[in-house]
C-alpha positions as CSV (number, residue, x, y, z in Angstrom):
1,X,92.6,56.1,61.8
2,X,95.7,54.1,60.5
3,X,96.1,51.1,62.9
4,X,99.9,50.6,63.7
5,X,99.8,46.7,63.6
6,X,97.4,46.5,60.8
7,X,98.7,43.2,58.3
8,X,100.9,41.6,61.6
9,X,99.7,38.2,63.3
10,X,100.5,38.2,67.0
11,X,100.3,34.7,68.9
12,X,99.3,35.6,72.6
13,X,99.9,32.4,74.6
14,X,97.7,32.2,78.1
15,X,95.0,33.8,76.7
16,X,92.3,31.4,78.8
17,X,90.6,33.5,81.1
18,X,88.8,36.9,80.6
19,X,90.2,38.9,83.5
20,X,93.7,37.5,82.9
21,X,96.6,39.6,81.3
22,X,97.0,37.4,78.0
23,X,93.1,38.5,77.1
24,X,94.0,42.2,78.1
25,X,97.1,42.3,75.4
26,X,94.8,40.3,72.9
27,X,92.5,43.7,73.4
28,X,95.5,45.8,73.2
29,X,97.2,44.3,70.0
30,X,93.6,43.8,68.5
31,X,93.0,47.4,68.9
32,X,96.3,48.4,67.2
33,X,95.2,46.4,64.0
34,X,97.1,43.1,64.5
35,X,95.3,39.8,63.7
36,X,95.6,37.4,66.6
37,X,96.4,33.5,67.4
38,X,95.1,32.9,70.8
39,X,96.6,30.1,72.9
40,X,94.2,28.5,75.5
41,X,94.3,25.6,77.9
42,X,91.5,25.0,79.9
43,X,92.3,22.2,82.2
44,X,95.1,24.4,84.0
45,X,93.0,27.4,84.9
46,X,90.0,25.0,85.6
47,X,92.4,23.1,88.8
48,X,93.0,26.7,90.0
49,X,91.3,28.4,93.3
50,X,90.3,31.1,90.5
51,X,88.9,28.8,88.2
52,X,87.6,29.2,84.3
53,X,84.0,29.2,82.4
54,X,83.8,26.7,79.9
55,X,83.3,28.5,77.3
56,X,85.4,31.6,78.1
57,X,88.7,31.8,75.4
58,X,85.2,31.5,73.0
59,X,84.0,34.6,74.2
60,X,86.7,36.2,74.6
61,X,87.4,35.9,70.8
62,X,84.1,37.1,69.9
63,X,84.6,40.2,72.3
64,X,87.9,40.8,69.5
65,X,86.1,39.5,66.2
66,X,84.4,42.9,65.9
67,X,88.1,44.3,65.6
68,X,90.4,41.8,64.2
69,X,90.6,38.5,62.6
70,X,91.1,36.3,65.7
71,X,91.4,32.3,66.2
72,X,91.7,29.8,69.2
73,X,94.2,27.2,69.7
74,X,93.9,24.9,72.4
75,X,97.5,23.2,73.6
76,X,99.2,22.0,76.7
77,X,102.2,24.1,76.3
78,X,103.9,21.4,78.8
79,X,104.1,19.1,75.9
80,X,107.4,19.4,73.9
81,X,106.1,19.3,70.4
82,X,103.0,22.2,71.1
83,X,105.5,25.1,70.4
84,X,106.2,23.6,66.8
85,X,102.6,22.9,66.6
86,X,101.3,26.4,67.9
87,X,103.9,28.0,65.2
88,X,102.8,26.3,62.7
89,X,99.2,27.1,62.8
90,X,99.7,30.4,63.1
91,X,101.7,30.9,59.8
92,X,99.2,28.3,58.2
93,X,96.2,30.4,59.3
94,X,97.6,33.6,58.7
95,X,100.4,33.7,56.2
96,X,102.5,34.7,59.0
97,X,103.9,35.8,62.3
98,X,105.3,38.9,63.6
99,X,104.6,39.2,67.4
100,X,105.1,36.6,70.0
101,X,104.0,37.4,73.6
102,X,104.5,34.1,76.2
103,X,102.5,35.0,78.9
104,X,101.2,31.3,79.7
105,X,102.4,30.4,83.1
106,X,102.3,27.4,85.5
107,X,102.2,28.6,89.2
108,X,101.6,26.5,92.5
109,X,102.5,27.0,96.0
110,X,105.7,24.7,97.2
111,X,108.0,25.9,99.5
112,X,111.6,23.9,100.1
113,X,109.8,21.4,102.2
114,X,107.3,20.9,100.0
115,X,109.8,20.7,96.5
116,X,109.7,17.7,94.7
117,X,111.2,17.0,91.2
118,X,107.4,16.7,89.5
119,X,106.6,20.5,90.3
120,X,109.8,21.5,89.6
121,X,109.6,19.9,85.9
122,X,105.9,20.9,85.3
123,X,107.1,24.5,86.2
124,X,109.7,24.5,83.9
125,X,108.2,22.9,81.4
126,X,105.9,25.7,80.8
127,X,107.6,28.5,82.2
128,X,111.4,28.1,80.6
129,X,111.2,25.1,78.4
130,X,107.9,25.9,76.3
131,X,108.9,30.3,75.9
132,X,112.5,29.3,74.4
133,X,111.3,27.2,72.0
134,X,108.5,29.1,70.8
135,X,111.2,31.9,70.6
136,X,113.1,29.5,68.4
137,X,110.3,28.5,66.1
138,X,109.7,32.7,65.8
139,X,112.5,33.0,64.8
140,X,112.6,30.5,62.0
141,X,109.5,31.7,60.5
142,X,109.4,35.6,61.1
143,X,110.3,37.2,58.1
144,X,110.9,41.4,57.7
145,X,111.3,44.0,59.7
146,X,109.5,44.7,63.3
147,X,109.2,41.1,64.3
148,X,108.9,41.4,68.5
149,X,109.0,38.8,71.5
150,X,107.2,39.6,74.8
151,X,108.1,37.2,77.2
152,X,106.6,38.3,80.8
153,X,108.7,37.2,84.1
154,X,106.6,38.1,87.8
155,X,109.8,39.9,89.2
156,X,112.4,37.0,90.4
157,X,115.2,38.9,92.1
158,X,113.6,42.1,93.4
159,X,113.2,40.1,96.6
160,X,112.2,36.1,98.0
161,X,109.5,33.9,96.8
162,X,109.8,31.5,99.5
163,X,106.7,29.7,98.9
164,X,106.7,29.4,95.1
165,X,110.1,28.3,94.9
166,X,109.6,26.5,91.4
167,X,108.1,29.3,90.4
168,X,110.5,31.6,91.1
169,X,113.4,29.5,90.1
170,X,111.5,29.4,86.4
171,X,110.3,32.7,86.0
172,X,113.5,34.0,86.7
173,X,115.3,31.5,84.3
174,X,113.1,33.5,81.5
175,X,114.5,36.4,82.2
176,X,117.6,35.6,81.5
177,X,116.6,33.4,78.4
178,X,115.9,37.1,77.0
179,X,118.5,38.8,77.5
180,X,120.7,35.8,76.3
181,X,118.8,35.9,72.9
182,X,118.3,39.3,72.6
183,X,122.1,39.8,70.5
184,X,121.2,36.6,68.3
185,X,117.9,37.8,67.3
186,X,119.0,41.4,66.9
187,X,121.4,40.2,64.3
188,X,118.0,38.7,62.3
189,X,116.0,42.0,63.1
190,X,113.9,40.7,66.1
191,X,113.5,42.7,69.4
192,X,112.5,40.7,72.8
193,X,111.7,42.4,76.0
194,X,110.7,40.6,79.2
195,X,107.9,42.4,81.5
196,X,107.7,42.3,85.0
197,X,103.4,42.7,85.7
198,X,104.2,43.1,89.1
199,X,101.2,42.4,91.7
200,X,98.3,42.3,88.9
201,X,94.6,41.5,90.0
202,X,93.3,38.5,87.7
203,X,91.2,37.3,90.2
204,X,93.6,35.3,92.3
205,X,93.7,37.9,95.1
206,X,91.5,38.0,98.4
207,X,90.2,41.0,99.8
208,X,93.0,41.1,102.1
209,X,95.8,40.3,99.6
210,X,94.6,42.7,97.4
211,X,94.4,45.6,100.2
212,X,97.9,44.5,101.5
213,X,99.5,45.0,98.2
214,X,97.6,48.2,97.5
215,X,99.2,49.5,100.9
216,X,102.4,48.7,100.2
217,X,102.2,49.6,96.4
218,X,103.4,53.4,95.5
219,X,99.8,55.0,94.1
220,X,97.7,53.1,96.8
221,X,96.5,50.7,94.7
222,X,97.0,47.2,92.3
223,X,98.0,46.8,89.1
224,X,95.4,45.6,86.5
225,X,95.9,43.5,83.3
226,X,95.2,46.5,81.1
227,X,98.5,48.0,82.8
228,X,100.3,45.3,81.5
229,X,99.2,45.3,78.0
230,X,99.7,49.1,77.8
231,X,103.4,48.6,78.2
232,X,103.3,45.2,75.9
233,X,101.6,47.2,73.3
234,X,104.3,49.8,73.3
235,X,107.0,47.8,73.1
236,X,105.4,45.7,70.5
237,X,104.5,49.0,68.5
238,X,107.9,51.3,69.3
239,X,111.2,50.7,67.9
240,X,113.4,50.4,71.1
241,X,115.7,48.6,69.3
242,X,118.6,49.4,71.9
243,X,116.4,48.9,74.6
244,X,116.0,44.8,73.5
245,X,117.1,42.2,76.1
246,X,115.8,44.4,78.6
247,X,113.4,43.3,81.9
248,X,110.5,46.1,81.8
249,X,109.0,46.8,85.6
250,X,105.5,47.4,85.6
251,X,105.3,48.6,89.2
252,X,105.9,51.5,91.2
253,X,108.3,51.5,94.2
254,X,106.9,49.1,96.9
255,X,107.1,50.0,100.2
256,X,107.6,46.4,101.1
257,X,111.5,46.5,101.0
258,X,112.0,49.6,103.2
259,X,109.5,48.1,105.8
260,X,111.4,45.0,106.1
């Protein structure tokens, strides 16, 4: 069968954790023929209530190394020379880069009250700051036709995060990052989407969570990563050209607004 990404190099940032949605585009991608950079950071997932195995973005590339040619790259995106660095490997390793999906994100609970200027820079040093410059350094090294950003937003102005503000506040930020670049990098033949994963389980939920949102959700039921990376992989595979800049929903209509 003729593999529609065979010969591109995708760099999937986030790609950490097994049941997140970075690993379930790797899959995706991998499974379309494209050879992959995987970004991981350990010591972020580890501080979370979900938590990491040690040795996890190892066998997660294994899982993909009976597909694809596939590396690991451990960064701390926060850090403001990673995104040259992260580049630069992949186009070293690979010979180049054609797909760039920023899924890496920095979330933590923090309402008004609870704001301080710390969590608001590490949130926006990962979730604004780190995405446009990797889009920059893309840009600089992509070369031909079909070269595709993914950035992916968690829904910022369908409705209030009041507990995440520096989340929100970031997240949202990115979606407008894209559809300010989308004209620039059409003009060097680059398409960029941002995707909206609504609700997704990656192990953060409880049981009640996770039967809340399923109530409220449209099919009775949660989103899972591999929803995600179906919709990455087809906008990473399709044309869409007049489609770029666009924020792409993955989520049925939620109940939540009309019971409100």
């Amino acid at each position: 069968m003729d593999k529609p990404l065979a010969g591109r190099v995708a760099l999937v940032t986030g790609a950490t954790r097994l049941r997140g949605i970075g690993a379930a585009i790797a899959h995706a991608l991998a499974e379309d023929g494209a050879s992959l950079l995987l970004h991981v950071y350990r010591p972020y997932d580890a501080a979370r209530p979900w938590g990491v195995g040690a040795d996890e973005p190892e066998r997660l590339a294994a899982e993909l190394a009976a597909r694809a040619l596939v590396e690991t790259r451990e960064l701390d995106l926060a850090l403001p020379d990673s995104t040259r660095a992260l580049v630069g490997h992949a186009v070293a390793r690979f010979g180049r880069l054609d797909i760039l999906v920023n899924n890496a994100a920095c979330s933590e609970m923090g309402d008004l009250a609870r704001l301080d200027a710390a969590q608001l820079d590490r949130h926006y040093a990962v979730n604004l700051r780190a995405p446009a410059l990797l889009c920059r350094e893309f840009a600089r090294v992509q070369r031909g036709p079909g070269g595709c950003i993914v950035n992916l937003s968690s829904g910022q102005g369908l409705g209030p995060m009041p507990e995440e503000i520096a989340y929100a506040a970031t997240k949202g930020g990115l979606e407008a990052l894209t559809s300010s670049l989308a004209p620039w990098l059409a003009a060097r033949g680059i398409r960029i989407f941002a995707v909206d994963p609504g609700p997704t389980d990656t192990g953060w939920m409880s049981d009640a969570q996770r039967a809340e949102l399923a109530r409220l959700s449209q099919d009775g039921r949660v989103g899972t990563p591999d929803d995600v990376a179906r919709v990455v992989r087809a906008l990473v595979k399709g044309d869409a050209r007049d489609a770029s800049g666009q924020v792409v929903r993955v989520r049925g209509v939620n109940r939540a607004a009309e019971e409100r």
